[in-house]
N, C-alpha and C positions, 0 to 999 in steps of 0.2 A: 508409471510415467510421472515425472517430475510435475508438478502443479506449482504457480506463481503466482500468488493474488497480489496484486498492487493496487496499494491502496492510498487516496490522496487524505491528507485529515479534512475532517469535516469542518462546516464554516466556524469561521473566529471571527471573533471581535477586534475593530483598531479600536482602542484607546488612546485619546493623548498621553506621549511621556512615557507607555510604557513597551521597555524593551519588546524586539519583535519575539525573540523567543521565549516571554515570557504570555501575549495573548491566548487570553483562556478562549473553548467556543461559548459561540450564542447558545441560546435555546433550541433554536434551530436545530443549532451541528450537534448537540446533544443527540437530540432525538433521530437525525440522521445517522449518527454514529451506533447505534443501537439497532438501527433500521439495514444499514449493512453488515454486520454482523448476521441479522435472522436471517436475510438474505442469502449469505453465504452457508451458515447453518441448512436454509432448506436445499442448498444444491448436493448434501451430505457433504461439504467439508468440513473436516477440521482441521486448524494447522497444527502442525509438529513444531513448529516456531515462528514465533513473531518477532522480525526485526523491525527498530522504529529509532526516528531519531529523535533527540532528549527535548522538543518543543514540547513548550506544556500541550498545545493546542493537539502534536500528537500522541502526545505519552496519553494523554485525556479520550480521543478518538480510539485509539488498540484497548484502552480500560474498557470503555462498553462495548465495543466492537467483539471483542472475547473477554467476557469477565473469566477470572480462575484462568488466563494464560499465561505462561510465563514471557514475559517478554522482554527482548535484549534490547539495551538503549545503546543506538551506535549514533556518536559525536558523526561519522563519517556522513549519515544521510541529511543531516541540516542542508538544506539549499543547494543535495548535490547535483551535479552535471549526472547525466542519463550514463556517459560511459564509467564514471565510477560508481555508481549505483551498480552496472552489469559486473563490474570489479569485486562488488560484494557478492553477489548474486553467485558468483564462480567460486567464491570461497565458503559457500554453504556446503555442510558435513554431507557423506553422499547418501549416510542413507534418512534423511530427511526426505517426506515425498511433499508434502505439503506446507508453505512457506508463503509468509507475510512479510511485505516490504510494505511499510507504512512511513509518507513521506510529504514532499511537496512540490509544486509545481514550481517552472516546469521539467523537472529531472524527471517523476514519477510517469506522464505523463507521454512525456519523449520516450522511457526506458520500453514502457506499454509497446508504443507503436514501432519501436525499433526492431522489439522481439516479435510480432504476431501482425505486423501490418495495421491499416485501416485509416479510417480518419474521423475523428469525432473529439467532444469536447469533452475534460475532464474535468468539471468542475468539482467542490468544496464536497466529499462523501463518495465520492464514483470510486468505482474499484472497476479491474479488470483481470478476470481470471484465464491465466497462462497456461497450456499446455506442452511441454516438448519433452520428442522422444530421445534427445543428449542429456548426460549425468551432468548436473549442475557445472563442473570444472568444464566444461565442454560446449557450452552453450554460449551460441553469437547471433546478433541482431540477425532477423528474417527464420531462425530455425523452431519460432512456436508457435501454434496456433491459437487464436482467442476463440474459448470458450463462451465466455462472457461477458459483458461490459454491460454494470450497473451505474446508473445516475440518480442519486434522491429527487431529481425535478423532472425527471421521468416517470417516474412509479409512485 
């Protein structure tokens, strides 16, 4: 069964002056970021891929999140809209079972609640893990169910 963890990046710093995609995280989102990772880790997963988009905040966020993973930097999920986030999402290889969307609000966030329902907030580190029983090329908003939904100011 297809698995989708969506993941928002962990908190960052504003800085004056410096470009938005270039805000590194706080200490905080450090620690956050390393904290959803174990997280994920204790539900037995692992991903088969991690997509992310080329923000430091989340290139930095997927680093501790899964150290030793490989992960693809796509231009496409900078500040994307929820429907082409699910655009990506349809073009994951099929036999990938386990799969990281690491991103920002609120694409990440909308994409969550489009595919698996519910209503809650997504703040800076929260991830939500997808289940659906469609092969990625296949899958449209309402057809997954949420397994899980973590928040670091939760736990």
């Amino acid at each position: 069964m297809p698995t989708l963890i969506v993941l928002r990046h962990a908190k960052a710093a504003h800085l004056p002056g410096l470009a938005d995609r270039d805000r590194p995280l706080t200490g905080r989102g450090e620690r956050d970021a390393r904290r959803a990772g174990d997280e994920i880790r204790a539900m037995g997963l692992t991903p088969d891929a991690v997509l992310c988009s080329p923000s430091v905040r989340t290139r930095r966020t997927a680093e501790l999140a899964f150290p030793g993973a490989e992960v693809s930097f796509e231009r496409d999920i900078y500040l994307a809209h929820p429907e082409d986030l699910l655009e990506l999402v349809q073009r994951i290889e099929p036999e990938l079972e386990t799969v990281v969307l690491c991103g920002h609000n609120p694409g990440v966030h909308e994409l969550a609640m489009s595919l698996a329902g519910g209503e809650y907030e997504f703040r800076p580190g929260s991830f939500a893990v997808i289940r659906t029983p469609s092969a990625w090329v296949e899958l449209w908003p309402g057809e997954g169910d949420l397994v899980r939904r973590w928040d670091p100011k939760e736990h």
